[in-house]
C-alpha positions as CSV (number, residue, x, y, z in Angstrom):
1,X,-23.9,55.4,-172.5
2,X,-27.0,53.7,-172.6
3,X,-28.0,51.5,-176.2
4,X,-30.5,53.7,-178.5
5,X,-33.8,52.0,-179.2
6,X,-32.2,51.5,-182.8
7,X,-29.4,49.2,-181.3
8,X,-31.7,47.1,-179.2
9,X,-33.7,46.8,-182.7
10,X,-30.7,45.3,-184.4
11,X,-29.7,43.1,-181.4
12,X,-33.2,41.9,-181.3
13,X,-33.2,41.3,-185.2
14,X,-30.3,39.2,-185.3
15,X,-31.3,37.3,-182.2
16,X,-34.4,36.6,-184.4
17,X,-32.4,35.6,-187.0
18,X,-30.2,33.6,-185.0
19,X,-33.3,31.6,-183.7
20,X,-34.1,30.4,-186.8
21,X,-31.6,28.7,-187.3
22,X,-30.7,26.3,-184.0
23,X,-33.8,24.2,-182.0
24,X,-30.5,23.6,-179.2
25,X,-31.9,25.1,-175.9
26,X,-28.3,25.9,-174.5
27,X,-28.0,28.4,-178.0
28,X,-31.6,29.7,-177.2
29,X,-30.3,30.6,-173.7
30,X,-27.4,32.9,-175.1
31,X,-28.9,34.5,-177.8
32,X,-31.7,35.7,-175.1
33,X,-29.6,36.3,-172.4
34,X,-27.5,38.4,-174.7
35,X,-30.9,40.5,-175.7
36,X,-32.1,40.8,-172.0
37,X,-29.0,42.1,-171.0
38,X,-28.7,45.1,-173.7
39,X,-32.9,45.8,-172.9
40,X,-31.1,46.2,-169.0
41,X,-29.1,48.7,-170.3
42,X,-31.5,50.5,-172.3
43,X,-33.3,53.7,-170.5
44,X,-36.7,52.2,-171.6
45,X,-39.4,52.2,-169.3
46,X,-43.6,52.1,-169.5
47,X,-46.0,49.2,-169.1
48,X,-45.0,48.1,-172.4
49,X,-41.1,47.9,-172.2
50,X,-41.9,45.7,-168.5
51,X,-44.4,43.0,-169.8
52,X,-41.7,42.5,-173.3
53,X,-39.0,42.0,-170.6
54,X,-41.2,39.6,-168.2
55,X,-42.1,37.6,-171.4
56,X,-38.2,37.0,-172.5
57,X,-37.8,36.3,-168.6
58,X,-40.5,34.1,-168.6
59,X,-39.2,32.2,-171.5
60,X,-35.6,31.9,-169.7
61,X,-36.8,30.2,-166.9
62,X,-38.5,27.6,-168.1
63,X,-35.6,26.8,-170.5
64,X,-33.5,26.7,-167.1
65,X,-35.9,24.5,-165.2
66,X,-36.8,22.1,-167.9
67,X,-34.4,19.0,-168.9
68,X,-35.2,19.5,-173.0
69,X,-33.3,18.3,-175.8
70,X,-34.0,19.8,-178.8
71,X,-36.8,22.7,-178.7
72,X,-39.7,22.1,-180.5
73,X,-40.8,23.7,-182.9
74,X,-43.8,25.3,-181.4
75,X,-41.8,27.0,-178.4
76,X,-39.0,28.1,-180.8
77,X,-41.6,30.1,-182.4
78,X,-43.4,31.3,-179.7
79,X,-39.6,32.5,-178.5
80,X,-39.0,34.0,-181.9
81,X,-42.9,35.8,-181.8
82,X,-41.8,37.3,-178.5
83,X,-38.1,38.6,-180.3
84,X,-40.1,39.7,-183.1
85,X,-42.1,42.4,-180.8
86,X,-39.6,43.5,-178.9
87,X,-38.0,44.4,-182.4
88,X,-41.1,46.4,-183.3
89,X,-41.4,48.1,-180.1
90,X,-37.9,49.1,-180.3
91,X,-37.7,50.6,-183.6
92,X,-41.8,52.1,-182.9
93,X,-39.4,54.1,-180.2
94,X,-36.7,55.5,-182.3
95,X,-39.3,56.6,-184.9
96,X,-41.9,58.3,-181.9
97,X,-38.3,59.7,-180.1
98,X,-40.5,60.3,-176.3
99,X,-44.2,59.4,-177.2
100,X,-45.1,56.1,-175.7
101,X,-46.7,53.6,-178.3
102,X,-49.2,51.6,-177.9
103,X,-48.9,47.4,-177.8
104,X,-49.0,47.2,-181.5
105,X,-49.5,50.8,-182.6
106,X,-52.4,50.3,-184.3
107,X,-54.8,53.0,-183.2
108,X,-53.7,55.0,-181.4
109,X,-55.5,59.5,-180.4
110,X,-53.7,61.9,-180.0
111,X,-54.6,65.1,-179.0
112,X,-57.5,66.1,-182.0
113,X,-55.6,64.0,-184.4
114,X,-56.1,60.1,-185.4
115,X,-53.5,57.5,-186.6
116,X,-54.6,54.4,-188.0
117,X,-52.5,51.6,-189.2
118,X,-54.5,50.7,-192.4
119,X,-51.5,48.7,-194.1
120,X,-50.3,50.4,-197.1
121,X,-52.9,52.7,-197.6
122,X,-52.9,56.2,-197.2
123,X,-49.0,56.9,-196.8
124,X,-45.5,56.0,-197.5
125,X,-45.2,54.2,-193.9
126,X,-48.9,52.8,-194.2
127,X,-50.6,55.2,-191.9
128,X,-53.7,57.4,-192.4
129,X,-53.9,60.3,-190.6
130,X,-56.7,62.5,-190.6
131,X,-57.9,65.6,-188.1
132,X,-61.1,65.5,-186.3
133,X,-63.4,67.3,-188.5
134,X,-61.4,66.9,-191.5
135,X,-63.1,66.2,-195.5
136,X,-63.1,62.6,-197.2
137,X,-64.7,59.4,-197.7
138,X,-62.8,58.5,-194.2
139,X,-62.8,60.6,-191.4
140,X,-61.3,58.6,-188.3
141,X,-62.5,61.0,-185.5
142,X,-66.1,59.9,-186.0
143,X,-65.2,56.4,-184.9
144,X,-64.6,57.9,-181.3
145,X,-67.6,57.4,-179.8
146,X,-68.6,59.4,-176.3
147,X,-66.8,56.9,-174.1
148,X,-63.4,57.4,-176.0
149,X,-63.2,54.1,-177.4
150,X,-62.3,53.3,-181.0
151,X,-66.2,51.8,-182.6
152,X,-65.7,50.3,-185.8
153,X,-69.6,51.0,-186.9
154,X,-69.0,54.9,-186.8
155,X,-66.9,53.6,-189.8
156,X,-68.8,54.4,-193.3
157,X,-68.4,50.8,-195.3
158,X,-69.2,49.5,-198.9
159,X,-72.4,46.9,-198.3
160,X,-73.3,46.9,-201.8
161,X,-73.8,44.1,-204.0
162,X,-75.5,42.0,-206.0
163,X,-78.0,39.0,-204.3
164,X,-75.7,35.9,-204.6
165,X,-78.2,33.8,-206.1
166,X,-81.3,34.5,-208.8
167,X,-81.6,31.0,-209.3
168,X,-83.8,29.1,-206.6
169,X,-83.7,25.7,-208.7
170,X,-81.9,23.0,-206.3
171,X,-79.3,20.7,-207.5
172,X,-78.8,17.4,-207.0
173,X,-77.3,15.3,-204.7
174,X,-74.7,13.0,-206.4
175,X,-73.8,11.3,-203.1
176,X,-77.8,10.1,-202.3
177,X,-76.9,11.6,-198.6
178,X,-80.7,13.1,-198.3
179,X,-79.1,16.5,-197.8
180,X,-80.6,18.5,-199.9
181,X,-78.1,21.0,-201.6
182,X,-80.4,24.3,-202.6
183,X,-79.2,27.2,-203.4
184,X,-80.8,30.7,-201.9
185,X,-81.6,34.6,-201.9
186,X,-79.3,36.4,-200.1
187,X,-79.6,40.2,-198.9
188,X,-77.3,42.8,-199.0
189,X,-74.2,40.8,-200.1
190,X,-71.3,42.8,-199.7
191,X,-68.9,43.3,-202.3
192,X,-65.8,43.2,-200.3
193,X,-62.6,42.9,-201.8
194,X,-59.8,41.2,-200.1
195,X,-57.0,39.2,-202.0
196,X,-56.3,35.8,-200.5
197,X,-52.3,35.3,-199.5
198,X,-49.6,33.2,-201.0
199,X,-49.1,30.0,-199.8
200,X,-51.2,27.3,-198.2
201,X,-54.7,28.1,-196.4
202,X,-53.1,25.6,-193.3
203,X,-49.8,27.4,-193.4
204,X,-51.6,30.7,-193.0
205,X,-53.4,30.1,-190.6
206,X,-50.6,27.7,-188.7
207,X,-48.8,30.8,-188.0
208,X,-46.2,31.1,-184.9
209,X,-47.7,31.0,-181.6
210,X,-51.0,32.2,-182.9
211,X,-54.0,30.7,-181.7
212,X,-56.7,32.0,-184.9
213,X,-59.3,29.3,-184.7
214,X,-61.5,27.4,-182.5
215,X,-59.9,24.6,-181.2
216,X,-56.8,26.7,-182.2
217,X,-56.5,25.6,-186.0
218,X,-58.6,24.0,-188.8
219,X,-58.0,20.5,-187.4
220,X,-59.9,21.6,-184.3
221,X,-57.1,18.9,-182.5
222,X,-57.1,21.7,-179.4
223,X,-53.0,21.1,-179.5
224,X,-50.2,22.2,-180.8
225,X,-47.7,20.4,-183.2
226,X,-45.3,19.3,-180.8
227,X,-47.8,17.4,-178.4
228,X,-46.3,13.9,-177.6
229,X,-47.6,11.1,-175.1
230,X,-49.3,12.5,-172.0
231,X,-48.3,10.1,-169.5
232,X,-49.1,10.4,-165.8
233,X,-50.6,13.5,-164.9
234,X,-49.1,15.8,-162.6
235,X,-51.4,19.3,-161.5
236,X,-49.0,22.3,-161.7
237,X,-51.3,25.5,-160.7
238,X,-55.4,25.9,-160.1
239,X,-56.9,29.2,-160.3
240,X,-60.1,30.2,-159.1
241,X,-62.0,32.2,-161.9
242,X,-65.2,33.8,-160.1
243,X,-67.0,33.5,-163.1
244,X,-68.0,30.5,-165.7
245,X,-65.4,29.1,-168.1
246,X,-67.8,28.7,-170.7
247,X,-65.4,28.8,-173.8
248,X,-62.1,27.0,-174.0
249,X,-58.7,29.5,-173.1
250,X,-56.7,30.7,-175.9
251,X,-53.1,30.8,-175.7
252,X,-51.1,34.4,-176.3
253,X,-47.7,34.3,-175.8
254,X,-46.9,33.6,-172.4
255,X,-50.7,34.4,-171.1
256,X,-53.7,32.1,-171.3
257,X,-57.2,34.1,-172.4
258,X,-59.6,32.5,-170.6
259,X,-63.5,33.5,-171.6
260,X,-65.7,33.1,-168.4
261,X,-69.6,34.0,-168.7
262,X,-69.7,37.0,-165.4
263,X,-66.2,38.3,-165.8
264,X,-65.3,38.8,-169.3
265,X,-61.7,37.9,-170.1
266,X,-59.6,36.6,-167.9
267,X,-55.4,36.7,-168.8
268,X,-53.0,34.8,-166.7
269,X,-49.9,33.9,-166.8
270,X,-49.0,30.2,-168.3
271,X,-46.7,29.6,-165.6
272,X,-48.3,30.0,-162.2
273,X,-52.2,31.0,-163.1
274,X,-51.4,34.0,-161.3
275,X,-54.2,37.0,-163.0
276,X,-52.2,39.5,-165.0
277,X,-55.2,41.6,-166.6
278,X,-58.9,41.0,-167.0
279,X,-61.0,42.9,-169.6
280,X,-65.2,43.1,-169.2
281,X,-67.3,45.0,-171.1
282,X,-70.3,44.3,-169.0
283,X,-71.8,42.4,-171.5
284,X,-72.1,37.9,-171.3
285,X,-69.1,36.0,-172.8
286,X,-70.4,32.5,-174.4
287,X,-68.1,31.5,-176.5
288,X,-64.3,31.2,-177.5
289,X,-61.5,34.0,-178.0
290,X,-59.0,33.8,-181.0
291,X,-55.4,35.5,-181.3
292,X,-54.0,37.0,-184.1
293,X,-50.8,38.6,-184.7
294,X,-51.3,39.5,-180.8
295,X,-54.5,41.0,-180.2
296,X,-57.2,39.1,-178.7
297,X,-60.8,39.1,-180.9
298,X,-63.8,37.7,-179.1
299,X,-67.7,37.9,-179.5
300,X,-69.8,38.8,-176.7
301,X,-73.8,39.3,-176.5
302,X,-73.7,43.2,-178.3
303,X,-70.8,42.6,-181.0
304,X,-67.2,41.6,-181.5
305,X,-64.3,42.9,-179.4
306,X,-60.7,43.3,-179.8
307,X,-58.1,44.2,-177.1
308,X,-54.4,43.8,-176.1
309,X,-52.5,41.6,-174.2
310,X,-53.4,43.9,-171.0
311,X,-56.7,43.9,-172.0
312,X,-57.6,47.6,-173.0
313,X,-59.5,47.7,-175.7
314,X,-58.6,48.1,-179.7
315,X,-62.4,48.3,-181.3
316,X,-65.8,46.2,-180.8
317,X,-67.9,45.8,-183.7
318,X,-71.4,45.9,-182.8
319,X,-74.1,43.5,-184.4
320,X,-77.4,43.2,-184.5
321,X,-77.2,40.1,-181.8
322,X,-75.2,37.9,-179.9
323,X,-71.8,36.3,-180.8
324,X,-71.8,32.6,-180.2
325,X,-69.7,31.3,-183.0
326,X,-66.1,31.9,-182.3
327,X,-64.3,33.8,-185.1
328,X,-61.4,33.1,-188.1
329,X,-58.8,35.3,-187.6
330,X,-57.2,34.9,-191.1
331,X,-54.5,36.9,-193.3
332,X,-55.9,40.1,-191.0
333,X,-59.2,39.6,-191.6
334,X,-62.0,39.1,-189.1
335,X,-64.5,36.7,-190.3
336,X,-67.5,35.7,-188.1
337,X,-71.3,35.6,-188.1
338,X,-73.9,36.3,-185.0
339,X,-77.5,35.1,-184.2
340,X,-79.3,37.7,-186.6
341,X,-78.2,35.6,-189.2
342,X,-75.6,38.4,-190.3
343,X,-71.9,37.5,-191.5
344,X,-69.0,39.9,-191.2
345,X,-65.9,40.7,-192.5
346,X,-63.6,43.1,-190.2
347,X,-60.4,44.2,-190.6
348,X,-58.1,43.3,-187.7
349,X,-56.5,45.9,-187.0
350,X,-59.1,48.9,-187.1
351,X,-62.8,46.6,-186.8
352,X,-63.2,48.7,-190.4
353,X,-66.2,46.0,-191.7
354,X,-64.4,45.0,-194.9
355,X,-68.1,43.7,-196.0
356,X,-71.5,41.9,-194.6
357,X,-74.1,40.1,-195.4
358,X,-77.7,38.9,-193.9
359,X,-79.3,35.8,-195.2
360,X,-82.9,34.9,-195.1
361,X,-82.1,32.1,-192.3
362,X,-81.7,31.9,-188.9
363,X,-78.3,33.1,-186.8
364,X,-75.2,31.7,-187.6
365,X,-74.4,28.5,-185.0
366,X,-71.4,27.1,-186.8
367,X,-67.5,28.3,-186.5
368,X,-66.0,29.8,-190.0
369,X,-63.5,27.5,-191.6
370,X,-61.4,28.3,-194.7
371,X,-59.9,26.2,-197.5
372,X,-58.0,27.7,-200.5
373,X,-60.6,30.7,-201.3
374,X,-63.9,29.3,-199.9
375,X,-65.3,30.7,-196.6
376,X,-67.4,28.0,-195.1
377,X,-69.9,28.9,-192.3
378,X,-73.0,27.6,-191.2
379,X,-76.9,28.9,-190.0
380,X,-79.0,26.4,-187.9
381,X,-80.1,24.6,-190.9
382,X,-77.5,25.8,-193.6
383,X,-73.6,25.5,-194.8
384,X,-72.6,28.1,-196.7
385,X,-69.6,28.6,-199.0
386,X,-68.8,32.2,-199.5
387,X,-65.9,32.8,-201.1
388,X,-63.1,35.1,-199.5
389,X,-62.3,37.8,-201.9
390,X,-65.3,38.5,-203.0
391,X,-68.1,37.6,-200.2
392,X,-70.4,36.2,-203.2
393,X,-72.5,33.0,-201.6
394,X,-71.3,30.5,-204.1
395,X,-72.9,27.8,-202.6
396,X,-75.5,26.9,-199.6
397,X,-76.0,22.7,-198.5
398,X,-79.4,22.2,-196.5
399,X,-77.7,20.9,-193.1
400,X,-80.0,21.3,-190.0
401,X,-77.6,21.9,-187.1
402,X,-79.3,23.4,-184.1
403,X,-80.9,26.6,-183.6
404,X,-79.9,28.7,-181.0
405,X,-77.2,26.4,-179.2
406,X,-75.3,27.1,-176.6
407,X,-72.2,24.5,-178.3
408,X,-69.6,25.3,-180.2
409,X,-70.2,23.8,-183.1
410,X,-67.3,23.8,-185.7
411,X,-66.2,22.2,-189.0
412,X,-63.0,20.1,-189.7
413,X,-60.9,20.8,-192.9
414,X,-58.1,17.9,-193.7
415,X,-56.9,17.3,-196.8
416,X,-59.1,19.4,-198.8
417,X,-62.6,18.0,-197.3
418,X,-64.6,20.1,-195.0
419,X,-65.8,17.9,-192.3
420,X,-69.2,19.7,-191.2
421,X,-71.2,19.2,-187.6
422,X,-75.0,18.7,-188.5
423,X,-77.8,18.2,-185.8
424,X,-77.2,13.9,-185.3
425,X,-74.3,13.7,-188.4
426,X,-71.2,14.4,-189.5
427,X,-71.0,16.0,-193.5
428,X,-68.1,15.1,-195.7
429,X,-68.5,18.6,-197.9
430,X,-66.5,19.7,-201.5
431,X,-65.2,23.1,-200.1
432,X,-65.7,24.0,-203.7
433,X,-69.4,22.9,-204.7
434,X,-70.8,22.0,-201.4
435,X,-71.7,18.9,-202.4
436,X,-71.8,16.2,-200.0
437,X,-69.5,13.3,-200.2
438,X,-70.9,11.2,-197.5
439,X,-72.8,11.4,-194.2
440,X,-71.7,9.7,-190.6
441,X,-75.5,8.8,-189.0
442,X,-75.0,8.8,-184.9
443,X,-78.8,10.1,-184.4
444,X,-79.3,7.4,-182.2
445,X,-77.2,9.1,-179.3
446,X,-78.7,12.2,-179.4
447,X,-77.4,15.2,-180.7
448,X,-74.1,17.2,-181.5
449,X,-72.6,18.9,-179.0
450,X,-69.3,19.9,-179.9
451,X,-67.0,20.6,-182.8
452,X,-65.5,17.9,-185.5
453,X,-61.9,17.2,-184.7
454,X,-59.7,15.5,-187.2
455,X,-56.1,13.4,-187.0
456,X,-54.5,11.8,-190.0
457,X,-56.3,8.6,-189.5
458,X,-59.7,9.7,-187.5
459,X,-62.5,11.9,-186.8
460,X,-64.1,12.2,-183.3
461,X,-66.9,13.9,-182.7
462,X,-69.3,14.0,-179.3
463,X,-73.3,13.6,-178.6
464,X,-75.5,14.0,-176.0
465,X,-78.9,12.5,-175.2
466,X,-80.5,13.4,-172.1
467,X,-81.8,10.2,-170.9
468,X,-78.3,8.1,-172.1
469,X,-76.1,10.7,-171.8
470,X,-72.6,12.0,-173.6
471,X,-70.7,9.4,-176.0
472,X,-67.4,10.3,-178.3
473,X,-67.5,8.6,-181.9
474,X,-64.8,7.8,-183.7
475,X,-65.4,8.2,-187.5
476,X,-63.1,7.1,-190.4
477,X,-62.8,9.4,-193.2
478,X,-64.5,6.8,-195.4
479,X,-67.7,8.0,-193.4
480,X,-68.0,4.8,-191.4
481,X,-68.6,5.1,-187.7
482,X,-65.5,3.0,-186.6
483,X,-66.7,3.1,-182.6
484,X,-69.0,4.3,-179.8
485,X,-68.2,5.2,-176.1
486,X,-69.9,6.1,-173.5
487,X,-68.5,8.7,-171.2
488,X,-68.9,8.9,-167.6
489,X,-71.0,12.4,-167.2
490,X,-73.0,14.0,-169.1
491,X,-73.1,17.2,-172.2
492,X,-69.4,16.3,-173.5
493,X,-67.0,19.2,-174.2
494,X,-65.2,19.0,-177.6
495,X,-61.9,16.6,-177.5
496,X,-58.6,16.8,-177.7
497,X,-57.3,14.5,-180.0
498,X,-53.9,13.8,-181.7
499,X,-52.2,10.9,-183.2
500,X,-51.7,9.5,-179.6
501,X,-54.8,9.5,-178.2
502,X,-58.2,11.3,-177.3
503,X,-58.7,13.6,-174.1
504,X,-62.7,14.3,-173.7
505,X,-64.6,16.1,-170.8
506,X,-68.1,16.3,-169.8
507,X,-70.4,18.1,-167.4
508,X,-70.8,16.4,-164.4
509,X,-67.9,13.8,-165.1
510,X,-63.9,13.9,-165.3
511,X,-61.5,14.5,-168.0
512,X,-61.4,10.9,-169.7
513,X,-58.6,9.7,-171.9
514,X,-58.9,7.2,-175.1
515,X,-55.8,5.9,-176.4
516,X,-55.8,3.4,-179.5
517,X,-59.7,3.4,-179.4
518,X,-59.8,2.0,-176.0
519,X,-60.5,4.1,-173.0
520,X,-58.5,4.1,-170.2
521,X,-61.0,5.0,-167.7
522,X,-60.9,5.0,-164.4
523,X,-57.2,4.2,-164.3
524,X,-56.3,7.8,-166.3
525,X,-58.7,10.6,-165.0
526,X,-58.6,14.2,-164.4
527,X,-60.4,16.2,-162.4
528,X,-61.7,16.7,-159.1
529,X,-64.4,14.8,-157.8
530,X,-66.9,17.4,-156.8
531,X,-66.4,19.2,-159.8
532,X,-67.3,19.0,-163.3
533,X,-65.7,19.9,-166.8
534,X,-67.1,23.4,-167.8
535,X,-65.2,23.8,-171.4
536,X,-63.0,22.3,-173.7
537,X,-60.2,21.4,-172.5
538,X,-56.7,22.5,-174.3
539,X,-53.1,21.2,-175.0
540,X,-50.2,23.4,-175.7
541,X,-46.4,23.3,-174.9
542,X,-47.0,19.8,-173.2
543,X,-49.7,21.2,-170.7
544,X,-52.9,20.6,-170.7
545,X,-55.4,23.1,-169.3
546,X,-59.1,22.4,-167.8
547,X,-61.5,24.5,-166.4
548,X,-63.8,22.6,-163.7
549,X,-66.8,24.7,-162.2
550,X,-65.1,28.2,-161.6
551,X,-61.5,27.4,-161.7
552,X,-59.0,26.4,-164.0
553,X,-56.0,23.7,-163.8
554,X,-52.7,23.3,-165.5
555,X,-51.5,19.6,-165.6
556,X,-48.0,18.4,-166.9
């Protein structure tokens, strides 16, 4: 008799459990092996039950082909992510008996009537369920639109509130920077009310196998923890794209998300680059994606999407402009702004907007960070602090960054400083008061280009000029400008940096590699030679991942 879907829930629970407790890769093995055999056994079937079972395979093989010793800590929770759902999809079968869920189950139509997962609203098992038609506040069927997709905007939400500041006076500026710290009006603050989570803004956000931030966490490093010396390069897969890689690839699970500018979304496999799904909505992708808790989020010219690891759709949030900042998935909260100059808060697993606000500025050209309440965000010539519970504006620092860039410009938090890109320097900000600590002046090289990335020990940061070209600076956290270099193309992409070292790319030039402030250029280069870098490149699980023109590479 074939195992229930209960049984394979309870094998896959104590695997879980089991996996917690032992980073020894011949124990990983067996515990998996032991839950791919009973899924074998099962009588599942469906698009779902295949990709779970690919994604345990996937993870088997490359613990038989590589020669590890312990596992890190990274792939052990990747593994343990990839347990985790086949859990849920198991027991999401024993309580549906025949229906076939969805990835996650989080909106899913049936027939006239709509289920959404709203946490523990609504019902004892978290669910709303209302009929098309049906009284309240809330009624679900109206955010069908005629396409039968799930549109967050048909969504009635609370945009109330009082203007963040009466007060015009300006402050002053304790540090003598010349950044002028002035509070402002802004319109239709939203009253949102969201309750930030126990434990550590990093920790949150530092979650599993997630990938929730540009540059995939608040460091903006663009690697994992468990990143060690990349020695000799060796090129494992290339993939042709068709389109423009203009955003750095996001990691989920065992697929890479990789944004191009003519074909949307791109998702292939980690292992071989072979295409497993692609989602377009006929609309241009310049920036980033993010991954939370397995969906995708990304911002395109007509709003925010989010879709499954196939690709199909959850929601889009439309806006009144393009998306160029890449979003903070946080705590399942969407936070982004777009070039109107309005700022969002969605939730992530219906697009319901939590809250918004529209600020007598220009668009949003700076990436969200987070630290311990405050939300901080940027306009081309404003940071903002907006705190995360309420969406008040506590605070707004006069910081001209550039107006409608094409960059991804993003802010570093370490150690409770916010780290904040301007237009030729980089901001030491008080998450709290805004006020700045200290300014980095590298006018003299052009302009920003990329986002702040921070070690224990250093910030880097890249410029480019367009008669001297791109240059990486290497800033102490005192402020001082420890180092120039010059780079061998031109517009630098952000780095990758770690404790070890510094990998930087630029159009029209190779991957380049820094290690102990020196560069080790032209001895340690990546890259074809009739090729340029197109986005960040990206290290995770001791790869490293670069797009050139219209493909992509994996190198190990």
């Amino acid at each position: 008799m074939a195992p229930d879907p209960l049984y394979v829930a309870t094998v896959a629970e104590s695997v879980r459990s089991s996996l917690r407790t032992t980073d020894d890769p011949d124990e990983v093995r067996r515990y998996l092996y032991e839950l791919r055999d009973t899924m074998y056994e099962s009588e599942f079937d469906g698009r779902v039950y295949t990709d779970l079972l690919d994604g345990l395979e996937s993870h088997l093989d490359r613990l038989e082909q590589e020669a590890l010793g312990s596992i890190g800590e990274t792939r052990r929770e990747r593994i343990i992510d990839e347990v985790h759902r086949i859990e849920r999809f198991c027991q999401r079968q024993q309580d549906n008996g025949d229906s076939q869920p969805s990835d996650d189950g989080d909106v899913t139509k049936m027939g006239n009537n709509i289920t959404i997962n709203i946490g523990n609203a609504g019902s004892d098992d978290g669910c709303l369920t209302d009929t098309t038609g049906g009284s309240g506040d809330l009624d679900p069927a109206d955010a069908w639109d005629d396409d039968n997709q799930w549109n967050a905007d048909k969504l009635s939400a609370n945009t109330s509130g009082e203007d963040a500041f009466s007060d015009s006076s300006d402050r002053d500026d304790p540090a003598g920077s010349g950044v002028n710290i002035t509070p402002k009006t802004w319109h239709e603050t939203a009253a949102w009310d969201l309750k930030l989570p126990f434990g550590t803004t990093a920790s949150v956000l530092r979650n599993g196998s997630d990938w929730p931030a540009y540059r995939r966490d608040l460091r903006r490093q663009g690697a994992d923890s468990d990143v060690g010396t990349f020695g000799a390069p060796t090129l494992d897969w290339k993939t042709y794209l068709g389109g423009s890689p203009l955003g750095e690839p996001a990691v989920l699970g065992e697929r890479l998300v990789v944004p191009t500018k003519e074909e949307g979304l791109l998702f292939l496999s980690r292992s071989n680059g072979d295409q497993r799904a692609q989602f377009n909505p006929g609309t241009t992708c310049y920036t980033s994606p993010v991954v939370h808790d397995g969906t995708v989020y990304c911002g395109f010219d007509d709003g925010l999407y989010a879709m499954d690891r196939w690709g199909d759709q959850t929601w889009k949030h439309s806006t009144n402009n393009w998306v160029r900042t890449v979003p903070l998935a946080f705590d399942g909260v969407i936070l982004f702004g777009d070039s109107d100059g309005t700022f969002y808060a969605l939730d992530a697993d219906t697009g319901r907007l939590q809250g918004s606000f529209n600020c007598d500025d220009t668009g949003f050209e700076v990436s969200p960070a987070i630290h311990d309440g405050t939300v901080v965000a940027g306009t081309a010539f404003t940071a903002l602090g907006i705190d995360y519970e309420t969406g008040t504006v506590d605070w707004t620092t006069d910081i001209t960054a550039d107006q409608n860039s094409s960059y991804s410009k993003a802010p570093a938090v370490i150690d409770g400083t916010v780290y904040y890109p301007g237009k030729d320097a980089v901001c030491a900000l008080n998450p709290n008061t805004g006020v700045v600590q200290w300014q980095a002046d590298i006018s003299d090289y052009g302009r920003i280009v990329s986002a702040v990335a921070g070690t224990d020990a250093s910030l880097y940061v890249c410029t480019h000029d367009m008669d001297m070209g791109g240059y990486l600076h290497t800033i102490r956290k005192s402020g001082t400008v420890e180092r120039t270099d010059k780079l061998e193309g031109g517009t630098p992409t952000s780095p990758v940096a770690t404790d070890w070292g510094v990998i930087v790319g630029s159009l029209e030039g190779p991957l380049e590699r820094y290690e102990g402030g020196e560069s080790l250029f032209p001895e340690w280069t990546l890259g074809p030679s009739d090729d340029w870098t197109r986005a960040a490149p990206v290290v995770d699980d001791g790869t490293l991942y670069a797009s050139f023109s219209r493909s992509l590479y994996a190198f190990s």
